[in-house]
N, C-alpha and C positions, 0 to 999 in steps of 0.2 A: 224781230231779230233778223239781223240782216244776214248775207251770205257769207259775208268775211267772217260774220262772228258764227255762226254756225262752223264755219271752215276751223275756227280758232280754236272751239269746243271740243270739236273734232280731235284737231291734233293733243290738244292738252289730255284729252282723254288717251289718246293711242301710247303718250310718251308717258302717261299715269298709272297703264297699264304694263308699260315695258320695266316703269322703274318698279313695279309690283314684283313684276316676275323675274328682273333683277335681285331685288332680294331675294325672293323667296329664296332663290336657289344658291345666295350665296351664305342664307341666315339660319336657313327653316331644314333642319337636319332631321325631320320625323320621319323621314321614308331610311333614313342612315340607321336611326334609332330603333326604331321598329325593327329595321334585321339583326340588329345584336341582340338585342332585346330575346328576338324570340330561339336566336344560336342560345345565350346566356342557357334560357328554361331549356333548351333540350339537352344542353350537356348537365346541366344538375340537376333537372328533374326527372324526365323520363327514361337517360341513362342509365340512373341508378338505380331505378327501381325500386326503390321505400327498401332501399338496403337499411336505413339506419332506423326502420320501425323495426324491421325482424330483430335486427342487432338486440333490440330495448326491449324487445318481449320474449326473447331468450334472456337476459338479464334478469328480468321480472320473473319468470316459468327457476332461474337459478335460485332467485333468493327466495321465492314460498318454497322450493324443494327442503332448501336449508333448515330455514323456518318451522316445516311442518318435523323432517325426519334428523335434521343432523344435527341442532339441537341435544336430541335425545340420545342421539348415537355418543357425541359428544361427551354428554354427563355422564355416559357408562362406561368410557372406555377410561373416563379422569377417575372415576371411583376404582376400576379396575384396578390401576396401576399406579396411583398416587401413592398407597402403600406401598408399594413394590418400593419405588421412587426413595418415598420416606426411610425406608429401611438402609438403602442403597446409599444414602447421605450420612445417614445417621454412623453406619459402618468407617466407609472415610471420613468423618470426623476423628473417630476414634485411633483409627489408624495413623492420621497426621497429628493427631497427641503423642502416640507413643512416640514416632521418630521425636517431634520435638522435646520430651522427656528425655528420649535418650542421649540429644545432644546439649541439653544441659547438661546431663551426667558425665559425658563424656568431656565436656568444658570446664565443671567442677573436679577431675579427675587427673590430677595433677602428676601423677606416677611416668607417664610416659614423658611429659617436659623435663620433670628430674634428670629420669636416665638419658635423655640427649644430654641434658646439662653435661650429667658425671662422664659419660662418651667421650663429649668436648675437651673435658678437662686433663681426660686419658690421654685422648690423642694431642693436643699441644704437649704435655711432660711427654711423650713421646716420641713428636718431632726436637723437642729442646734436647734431649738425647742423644738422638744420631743427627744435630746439627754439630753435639758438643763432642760425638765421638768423629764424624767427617770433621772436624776440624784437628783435632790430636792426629788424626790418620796422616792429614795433609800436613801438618806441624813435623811430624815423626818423618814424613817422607822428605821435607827439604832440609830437614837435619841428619837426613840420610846421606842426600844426594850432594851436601855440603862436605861431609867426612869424606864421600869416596871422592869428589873432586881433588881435596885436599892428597890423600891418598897419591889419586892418579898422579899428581903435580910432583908431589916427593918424589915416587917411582922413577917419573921423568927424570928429576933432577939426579937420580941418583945415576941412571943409565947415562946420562949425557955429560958426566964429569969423571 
């Protein structure tokens, strides 16, 4: 090997190197990644501290509690009071029967429509009445006021001749 070509190798190597280290740092983002990476784990893991383990074993500590005693609390307090309940239903049943008996009765009960009927009946012949006596009133009165016009006129006539 001669000196040019050593010279050659040389440079091929230095510019082999640059375009390396060109890339690298335009490509090779592990030193970027790596620090998110490790921000990432520290806000959700060690910030929070197995918050969501405690969470899930208070969860688990609620439903054997349930499990063992509320259950049973449960089945005593429904024996309890389910009669109470039963009775309490059974009463308003009975009580919304009666109204609705009584409002059939009251619907089969035909006395009270009658008397409005006969009411009605009263009262029209008893406006046809004093429409028929208001109208004699007013008949009588322009046959009044007829006479004394008539009247006035003679009188007249009699003063002025």
């Amino acid at each position: 090997m001669s000196a040019v070509d050593q010279a050659r190798d040389q440079k091929f190597s230095i510019i082999t190197r640059d375009v390396g280290n060109i890339w690298k740092r335009l490509f090779d983002h592990t030193h970027f990644l790596n620090g998110e990476i490790s921000y990432i784990l520290n806000e959700f893991e060690l910030k929070r501290e197995d918050t969501e383990v405690t969470t899930l074993f208070s969860i688990v500590e609620s439903i054997t509690d349930l499990r063992d005693t509320g259950v049973n609390k449960l089945s005593k307090a429904l024996d309890d009071n389910l009669d109470e309940l039963n009775q309490k239903l059974t009463h308003s049943l009975s009580l919304s029967q009666k109204v609705l008996d009584l409002e059939t009765k009251y619907k089969e009960d035909t006395t009270i429509e009658d008397c409005k009927k006969e009411r009605k009946v009263v009262w029209e012949l008893f406006m046809d009445d004093i429409t028929e006596k208001y109208s004699e009133i007013n008949s009588t009165f322009d046959q009044k006021e007829a006479e004394l016009r008539n009247h006035y006129i003679s009188l007249a006539k009699q003063i002025n001749y």
